[in-house]
C-alpha positions as CSV (number, residue, x, y, z in Angstrom):
1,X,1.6,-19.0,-9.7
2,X,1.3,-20.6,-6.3
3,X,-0.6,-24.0,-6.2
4,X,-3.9,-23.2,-4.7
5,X,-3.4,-20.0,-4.5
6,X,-3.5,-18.3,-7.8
7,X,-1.2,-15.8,-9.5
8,X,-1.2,-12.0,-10.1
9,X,0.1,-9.6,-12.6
10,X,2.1,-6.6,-11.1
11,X,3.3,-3.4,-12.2
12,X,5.9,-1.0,-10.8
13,X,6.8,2.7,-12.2
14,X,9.2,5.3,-10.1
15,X,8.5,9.0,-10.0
16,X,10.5,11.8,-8.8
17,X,9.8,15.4,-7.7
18,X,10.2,18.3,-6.0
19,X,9.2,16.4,-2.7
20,X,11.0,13.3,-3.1
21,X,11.6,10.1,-4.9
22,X,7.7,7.6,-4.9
23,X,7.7,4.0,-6.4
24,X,4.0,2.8,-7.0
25,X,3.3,-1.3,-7.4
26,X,0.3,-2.1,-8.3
27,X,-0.2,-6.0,-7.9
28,X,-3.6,-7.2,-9.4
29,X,-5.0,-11.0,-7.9
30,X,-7.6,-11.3,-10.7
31,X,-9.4,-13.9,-9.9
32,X,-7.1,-15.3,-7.1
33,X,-9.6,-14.7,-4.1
34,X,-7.6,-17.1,-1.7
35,X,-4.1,-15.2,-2.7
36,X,-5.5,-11.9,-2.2
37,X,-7.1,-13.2,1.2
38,X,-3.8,-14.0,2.4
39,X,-2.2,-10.8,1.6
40,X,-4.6,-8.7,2.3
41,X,-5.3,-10.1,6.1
42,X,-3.7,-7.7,7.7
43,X,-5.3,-5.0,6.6
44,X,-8.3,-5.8,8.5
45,X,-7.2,-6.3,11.9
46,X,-6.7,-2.6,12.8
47,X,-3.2,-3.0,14.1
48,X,-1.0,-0.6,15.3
49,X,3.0,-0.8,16.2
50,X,5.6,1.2,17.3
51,X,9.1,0.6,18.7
52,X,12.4,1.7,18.3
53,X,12.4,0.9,14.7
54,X,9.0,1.7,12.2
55,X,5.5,3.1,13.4
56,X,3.3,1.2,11.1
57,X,-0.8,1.1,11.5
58,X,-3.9,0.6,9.4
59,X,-5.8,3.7,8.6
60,X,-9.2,4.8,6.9
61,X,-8.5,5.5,3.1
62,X,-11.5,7.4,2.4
63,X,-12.5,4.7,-0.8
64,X,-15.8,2.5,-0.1
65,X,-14.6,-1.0,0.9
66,X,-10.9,0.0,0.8
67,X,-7.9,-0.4,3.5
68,X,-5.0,1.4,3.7
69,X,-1.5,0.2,6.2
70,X,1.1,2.6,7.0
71,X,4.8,2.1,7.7
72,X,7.3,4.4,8.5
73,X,11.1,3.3,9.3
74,X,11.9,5.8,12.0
75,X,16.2,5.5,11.0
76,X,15.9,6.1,7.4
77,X,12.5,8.2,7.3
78,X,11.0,5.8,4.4
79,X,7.5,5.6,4.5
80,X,5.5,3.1,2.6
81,X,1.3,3.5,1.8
82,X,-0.4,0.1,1.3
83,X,-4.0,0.1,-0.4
84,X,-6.0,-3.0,-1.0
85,X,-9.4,-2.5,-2.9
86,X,-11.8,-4.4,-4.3
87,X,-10.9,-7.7,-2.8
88,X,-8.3,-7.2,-6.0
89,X,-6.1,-4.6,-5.6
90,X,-3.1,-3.9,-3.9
91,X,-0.9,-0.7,-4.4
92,X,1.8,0.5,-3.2
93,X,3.3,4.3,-2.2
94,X,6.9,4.0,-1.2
95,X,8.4,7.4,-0.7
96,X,11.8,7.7,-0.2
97,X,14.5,11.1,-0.1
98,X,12.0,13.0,2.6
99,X,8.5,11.9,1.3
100,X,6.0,12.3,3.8
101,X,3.3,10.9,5.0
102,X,0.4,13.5,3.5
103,X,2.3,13.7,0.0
104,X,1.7,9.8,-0.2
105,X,-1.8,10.2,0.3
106,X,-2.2,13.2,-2.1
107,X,-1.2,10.5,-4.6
108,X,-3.4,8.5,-3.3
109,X,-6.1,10.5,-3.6
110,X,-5.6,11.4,-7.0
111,X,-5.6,7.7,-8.5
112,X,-9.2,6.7,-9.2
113,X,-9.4,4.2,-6.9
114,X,-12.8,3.8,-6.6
115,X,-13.7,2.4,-10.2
């Protein structure tokens, strides 16, 4: 807990398949409006970067009132999915071992995010 700012609980579970290797956080702010604010202020500004080493961006999840941020280091070919939701939520995709981009958001897509 961060004076002022509030706490959260968090959760992390690994799974591997036939596509690769995809940790998934899942970091919940509760009632911590003013941590969640700061973590999730990115996501609103509609960046996007690329140079020599990631090409990182936001992009439209598809869920009412959700953003999504992308990064993919361009050496290594690890590609992290960032979803905050419900002024709440934030989730994580990391794929790793040749994970792509679309496979991240198949996941994605298959979490009810939305409730």
């Amino acid at each position: 807990v961060m004076p002022g700012i509030g706490g959260c609980s968090k959760t992390r579970q690994q799974y591997t398949g036939p596509g690769g290797l995809i940790d998934v956080e899942i970091n919940d702010y509760n009632q911590s409006a003013n941590g969640f604010a700061m973590a999730a202020a990115v996501f609103s500004m509609n960046i996007q970067i690329e140079n020599d080493r990631e090409k990182s961006g936001s992009f439209e999840t598809g869920v009412e009132g959700g953003r999504g941020y992308e990064k993919l280091l361009k050496k290594t070919g690890r590609i992290t999915h960032t979803y905050v939701l419900s002024d709440r939520f934030m989730i994580r995709l990391d794929g790793k071992k040749g994970v792509r981009s679309e496979l991240l958001k198949q996941v994605a897509q298959r979490m009810p995010l939305a409730e």
